[in-house]
C-alpha positions in Angstrom: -15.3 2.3 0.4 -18.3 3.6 -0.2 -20.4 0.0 -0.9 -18.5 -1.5 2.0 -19.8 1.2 4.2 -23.2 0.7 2.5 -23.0 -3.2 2.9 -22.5 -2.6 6.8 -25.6 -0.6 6.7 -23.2 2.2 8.5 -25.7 5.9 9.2 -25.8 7.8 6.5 -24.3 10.8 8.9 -21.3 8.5 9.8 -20.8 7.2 6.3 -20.2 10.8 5.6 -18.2 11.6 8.0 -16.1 9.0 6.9 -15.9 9.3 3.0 -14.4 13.4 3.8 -18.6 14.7 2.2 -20.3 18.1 4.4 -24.0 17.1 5.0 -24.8 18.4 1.1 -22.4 16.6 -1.1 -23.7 18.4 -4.6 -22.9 21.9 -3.1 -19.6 21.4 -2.0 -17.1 18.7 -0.6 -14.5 17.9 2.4 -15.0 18.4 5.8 -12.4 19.9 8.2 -13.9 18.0 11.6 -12.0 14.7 12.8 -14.1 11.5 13.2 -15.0 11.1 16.5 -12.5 7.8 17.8 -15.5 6.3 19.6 -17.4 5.9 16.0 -14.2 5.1 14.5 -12.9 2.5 17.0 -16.6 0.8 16.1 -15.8 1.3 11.9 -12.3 -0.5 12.0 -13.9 -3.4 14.2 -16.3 -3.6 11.3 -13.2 -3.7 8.5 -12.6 -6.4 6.6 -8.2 -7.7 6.5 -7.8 -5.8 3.2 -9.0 -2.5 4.7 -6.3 -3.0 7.3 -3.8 -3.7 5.4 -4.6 -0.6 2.7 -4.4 1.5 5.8 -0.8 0.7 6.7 0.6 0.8 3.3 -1.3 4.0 2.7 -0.2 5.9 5.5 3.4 4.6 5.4 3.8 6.3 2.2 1.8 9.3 3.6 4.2 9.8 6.7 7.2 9.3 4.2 5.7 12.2 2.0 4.9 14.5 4.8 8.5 14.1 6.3 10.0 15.0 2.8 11.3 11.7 2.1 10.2 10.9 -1.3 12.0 11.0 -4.8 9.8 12.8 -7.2 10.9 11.2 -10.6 10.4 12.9 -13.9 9.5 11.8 -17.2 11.0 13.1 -20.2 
């Protein structure tokens, strides 16, 4: 993610925003803002299909796990 932002020459400012980093990565990471949907409408214009598609899948499984619905399997 990080070279396809850097390939769109995305700000650095956004590009963190983005990748989850607070303005001084080495000290610490995450962020607890949102992205602002104006900046991010402009990103996912930018995306390329298989960015898209990641997203969908991604999130699919993410609402499945948030809602409880998942089988955690264990190995023995």
């Amino acid at each position: 993610m990080a070279d396809w932002l850097d390939n769109e020459a995305i700000a650095q400012r956004t590009r963190d925003c983005i990748l989850g980093h607070a303005s001084d990565v080495r000290g610490r990471y995450g962020r607890n803002g949102i992205l602002d949907p104006q900046i991010a409408a402009k990103i996912e214009a930018l995306e390329p299909p298989v960015i898209k598609q990641m997203r969908k899948i991604l999130l699919a499984a993410k609402n499945c796990a948030d809602a409880g619905a998942l089988t955690v399997l264990k190995s023995y």
